[in-house]
C-alpha positions in Angstrom: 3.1 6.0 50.3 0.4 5.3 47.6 1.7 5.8 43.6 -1.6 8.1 42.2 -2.9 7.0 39.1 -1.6 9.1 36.2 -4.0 10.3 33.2 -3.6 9.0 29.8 -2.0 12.6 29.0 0.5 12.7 31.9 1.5 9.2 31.0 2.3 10.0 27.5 4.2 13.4 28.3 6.0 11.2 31.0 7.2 8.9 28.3 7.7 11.5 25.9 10.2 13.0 28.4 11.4 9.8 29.0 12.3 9.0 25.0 13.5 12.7 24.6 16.3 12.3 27.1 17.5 9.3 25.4 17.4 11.1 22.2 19.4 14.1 24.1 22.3 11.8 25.4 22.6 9.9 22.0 25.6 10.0 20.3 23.9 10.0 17.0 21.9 13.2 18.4 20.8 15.4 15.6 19.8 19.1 16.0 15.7 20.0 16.6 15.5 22.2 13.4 17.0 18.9 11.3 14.9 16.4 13.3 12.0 18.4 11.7 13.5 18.0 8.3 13.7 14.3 9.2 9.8 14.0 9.9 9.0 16.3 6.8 11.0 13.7 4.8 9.4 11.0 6.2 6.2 12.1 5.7 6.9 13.1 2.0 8.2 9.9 1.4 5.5 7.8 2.9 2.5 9.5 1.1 4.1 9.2 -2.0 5.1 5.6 -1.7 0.6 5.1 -1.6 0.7 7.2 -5.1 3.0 5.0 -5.9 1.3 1.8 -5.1 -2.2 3.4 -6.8 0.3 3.9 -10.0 1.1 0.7 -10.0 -2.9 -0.4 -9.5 -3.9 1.5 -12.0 -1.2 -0.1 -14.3 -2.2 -4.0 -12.9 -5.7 -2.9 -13.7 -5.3 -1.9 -17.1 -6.7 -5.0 -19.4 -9.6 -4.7 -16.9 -10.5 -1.7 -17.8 -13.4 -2.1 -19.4 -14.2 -4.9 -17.2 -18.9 -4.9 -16.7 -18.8 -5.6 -13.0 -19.8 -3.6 -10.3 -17.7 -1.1 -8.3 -17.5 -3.2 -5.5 -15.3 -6.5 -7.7 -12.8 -3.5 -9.1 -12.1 -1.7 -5.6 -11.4 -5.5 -4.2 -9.4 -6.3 -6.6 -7.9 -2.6 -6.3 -7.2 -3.7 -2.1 -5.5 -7.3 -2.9 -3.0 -5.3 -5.2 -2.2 -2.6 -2.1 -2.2 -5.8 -0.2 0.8 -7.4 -2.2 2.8 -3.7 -2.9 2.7 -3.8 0.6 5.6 -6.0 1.2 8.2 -4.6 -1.7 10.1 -2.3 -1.2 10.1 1.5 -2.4 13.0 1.6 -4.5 11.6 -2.0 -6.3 8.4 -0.3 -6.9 10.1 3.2 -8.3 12.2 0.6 -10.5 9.4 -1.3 -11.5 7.3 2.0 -12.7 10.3 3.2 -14.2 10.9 -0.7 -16.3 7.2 -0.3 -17.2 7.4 3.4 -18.1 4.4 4.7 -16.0 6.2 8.1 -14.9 8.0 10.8 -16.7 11.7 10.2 -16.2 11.9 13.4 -14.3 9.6 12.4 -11.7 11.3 8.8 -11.2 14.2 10.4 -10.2 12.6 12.5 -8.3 11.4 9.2 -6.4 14.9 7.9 -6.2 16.6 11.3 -4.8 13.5 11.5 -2.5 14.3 7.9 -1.0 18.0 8.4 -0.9 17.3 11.3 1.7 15.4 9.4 3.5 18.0 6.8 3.6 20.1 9.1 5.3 18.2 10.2 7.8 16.6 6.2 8.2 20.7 5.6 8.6 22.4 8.7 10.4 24.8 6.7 11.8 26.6 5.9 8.0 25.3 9.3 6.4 25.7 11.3 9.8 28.3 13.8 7.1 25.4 14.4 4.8 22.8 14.9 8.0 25.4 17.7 8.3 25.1 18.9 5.5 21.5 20.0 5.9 23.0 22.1 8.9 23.7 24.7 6.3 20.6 27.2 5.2 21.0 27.3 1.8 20.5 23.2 1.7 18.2 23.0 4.1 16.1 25.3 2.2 17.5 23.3 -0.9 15.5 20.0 0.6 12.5 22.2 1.3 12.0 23.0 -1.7 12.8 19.8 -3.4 9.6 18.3 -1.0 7.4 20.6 -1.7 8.1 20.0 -5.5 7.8 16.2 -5.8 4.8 16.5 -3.4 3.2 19.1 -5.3 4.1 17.3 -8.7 2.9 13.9 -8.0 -0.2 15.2 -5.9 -1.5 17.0 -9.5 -1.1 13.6 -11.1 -2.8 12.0 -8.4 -6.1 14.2 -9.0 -5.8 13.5 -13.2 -6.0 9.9 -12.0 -9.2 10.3 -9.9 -10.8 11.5 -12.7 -9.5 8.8 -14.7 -10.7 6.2 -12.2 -14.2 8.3 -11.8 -14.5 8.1 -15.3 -13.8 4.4 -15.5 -16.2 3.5 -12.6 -18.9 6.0 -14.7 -18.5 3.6 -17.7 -18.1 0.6 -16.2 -21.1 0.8 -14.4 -23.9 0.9 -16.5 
């Protein structure tokens, strides 16, 4: 009997099946409607923690500001700073913009509620009560909400610091 050669698609729904039964038979199995939650708090979570490295860029930039070099010397400098953010951790860098004052209060804790959810769901097997929790509507909705808000919140400040950085690049250029 000859095995026929599966297509890149059948392979990856084949393993997909594979990881979903594992998932199923898991004794830390969480509900499909809370696994979405999961990956909506993941996602939050990561795009904010790259506004949070650019705040802190922007803050490691400062007494450059005014810096007469070309684009090209500020965005490399820009890149080696993402390059060393990249190894601390989230709740360093929230405490570090909150030492330094870069944020509104409100939004820093914001930043820490945001990675304590995640910490639950990154940990279901200690916070598997609060998981729970989120079984319930009203707090499901509740977390919804609270996404949407920091994500919406931190994505306005992002665009004022385009133009800031557009504006910077315009004077810094000529």
């Amino acid at each position: 009997m000859t095995k026929q050669k599966l297509t890149k698609a059948q392979e990856i729904g084949l393993l997909f099946e594979e990881l979903q039964s594992f998932e199923d038979t898991d004794f830390l199995y969480i509900s499909p409607d809370i696994k979405e939650l999961r990956n909506k708090v993941f996602y939050v979570h990561t795009r904010l923690e790259t506004s949070i490295d650019s705040e802190i860029t922007r803050y490691l930039r400062e007494p450059y500001k005014t810096f007469k070099g070309n684009k090209e010397k500020r965005q490399e400098m820009a890149r080696r700073t993402y390059d060393l953010l990249e190894g601390i951790s989230y709740s360093k860098k929230v405490n570090f913009i909150e030492e330094k004052k870069l944020l509104d209060m409100d939004l820093i804790q914001k930043l820490k509620k945001l990675n304590t959810i995640r910490n639950y769901f990154s940990h279901p097997r200690t916070f598997m009560d609060k998981l729970n929790e989120y079984r319930d509507d009203n707090k499901f909705i509740e977390i919804l909400r609270f996404l949407i808000n920091v994500y919406s919140e931190f994505n306005k400040l992002a665009g004022e610091r385009l133009k800031e950085f557009d504006e910077e690049d315009k004077i810094n250029s000529d």
